[in-house]
C-alpha positions, 0 to 999 in steps of 0.5 A: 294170843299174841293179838290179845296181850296188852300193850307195854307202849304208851301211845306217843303224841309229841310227833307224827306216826306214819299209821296215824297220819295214813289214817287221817289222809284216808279220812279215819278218827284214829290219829292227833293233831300232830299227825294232821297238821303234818298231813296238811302239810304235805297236802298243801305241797302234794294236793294228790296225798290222799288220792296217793294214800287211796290208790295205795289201798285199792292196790292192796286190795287187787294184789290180795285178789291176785294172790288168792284166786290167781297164786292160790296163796292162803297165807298172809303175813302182813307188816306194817298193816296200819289202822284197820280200814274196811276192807282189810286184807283178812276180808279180802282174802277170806272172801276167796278162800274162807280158810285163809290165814293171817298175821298182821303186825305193826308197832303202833299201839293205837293198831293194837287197840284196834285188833279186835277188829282184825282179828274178827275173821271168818270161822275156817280162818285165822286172823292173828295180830303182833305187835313188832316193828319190821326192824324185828324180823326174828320177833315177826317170823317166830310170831307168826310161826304160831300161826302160818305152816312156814312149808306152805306159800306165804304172801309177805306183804309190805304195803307203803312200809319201807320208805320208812326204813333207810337203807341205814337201817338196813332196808334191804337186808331186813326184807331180804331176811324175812323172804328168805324166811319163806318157802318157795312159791312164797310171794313178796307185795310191796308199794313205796314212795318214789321221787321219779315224778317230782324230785323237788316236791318229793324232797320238801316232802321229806324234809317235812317228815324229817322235821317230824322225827320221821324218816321218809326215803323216797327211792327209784324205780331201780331202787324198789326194784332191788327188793325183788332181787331173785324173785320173778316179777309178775307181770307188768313188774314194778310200775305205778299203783295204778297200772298194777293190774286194774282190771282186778277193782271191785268197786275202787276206782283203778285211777286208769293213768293218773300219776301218783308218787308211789311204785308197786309189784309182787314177786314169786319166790323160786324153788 
């Protein structure tokens, strides 16, 4: 299985991953001194980062909710995932429907240390991990075409990801590849980093990451919600992690209307 080859990459610690400083802004062991001091840095300019980094997870886990009970969705292709934190996207779907689907890809090798944990499913599902970057589309979609039935319905889901990627690099063309990849009926899930609430901090905080070697994009709501481009949003389309559908927590704390510098929404693909 592509989830249990060994990994062809040391794990660099001469600067900040995004996975890894994730990990530590939700209280993980799984990351370096380097990715915590640049997360105090950031959490000296942006007390709210790690309440940011939790509302992003509830968000994934009410969107996983949404697509298995209410989009009836049993194919999860997840990149991005990061260092496994309970509980993952594969237990909250398996919890639904026991024989979902799953695919979970990241370019760290520290997630591929930690596949066993991700790939410790339910007996009627399937949980798979790659190791690729998104910049990798072609490598992702034949991946997971090992896994998932590419004519049925596929949940895309790019949690926290693409703020990561510059439009340099061709953000909007890579997502665009792999939605297109997708059948109809095929959902996209996506949160990101936005400037629209405090341009001057967003902007220390980019250049803090820069100074890190790691690219950060903070975009608009206009601008994450070109992503979504000729998919039909659910409702309430494009809006704060929060206000994403809180009736759906379970147990998380839905944060009600507390700002946090992230948007978030799913879009439906069409026939």
């Amino acid at each position: 299985m592509a989830g249990t080859e060994p990994s062809l990459h040391r794990i660099d610690t001469s600067k900040p991953h995004p996975a890894r400083v994730y990990d530590w802004y939700l209280g993980g062991k799984d990351n370096y001194q380097i990715d915590e001091e640049l997360g105090r840095q950031i959490l000296a300019l942006e007390p709210q980062a790690k309440l940011s980094a939790r509302s992003n997870r509830w968000f994934m886990h009410r969107a996983t909710r949404w697509l298995a009970r209410e989009a009836g969705i049993r194919q999860f292709l997840d990149i991005g995932t990061g260092i496994p934190t309970e509980p993952n996207l594969h237990q909250i779907a398996q919890s639904t429907a026991r024989d979902a689907r799953i695919v979970y890809v990241d370019n760290d090798p520290i997630v591929l240390a930690h596949a066993e944990a991700l790939l410790r499913g339910t007996p009627e599902g399937v949980t798979e991990y790659v190791q690729a970057d998104v910049r990798e589309p072609r490598k992702i979609l034949d991946q997971a075409e090992r896994v998932l039935d590419f004519d049925r319905p596929i949940a895309l889901s790019l949690i926290a990801l693409m703020h990561f990627v510059s439009d340099d690099d061709g953000a909007y063309d890579l997502v665009g590849s792999l939605v297109d990849a997708l059948p109809a009926g095929s959902c996209l899930v996506l949160s990101m980093i936005t400037g629209d609430y405090d341009p001057e901090n967003m902007e220390r905080a980019v250049q803090m990451y820069a100074a890190g070697g790691v690219t950060l994009v903070a975009r608009s709501h206009a601008e994450v919600t070109r992503f979504f481009t000729g998919l039909e949003l659910v409702e309430p389309g494009v809006v704060s992690l929060p206000q994403w559908h809180p009736e759906l927590a379970e147990g998380e704390d839905p944060l009600g209307d507390t700002q946090v510098p992230l948007y978030a929404g799913v879009g439906i693909k069409g026939p």
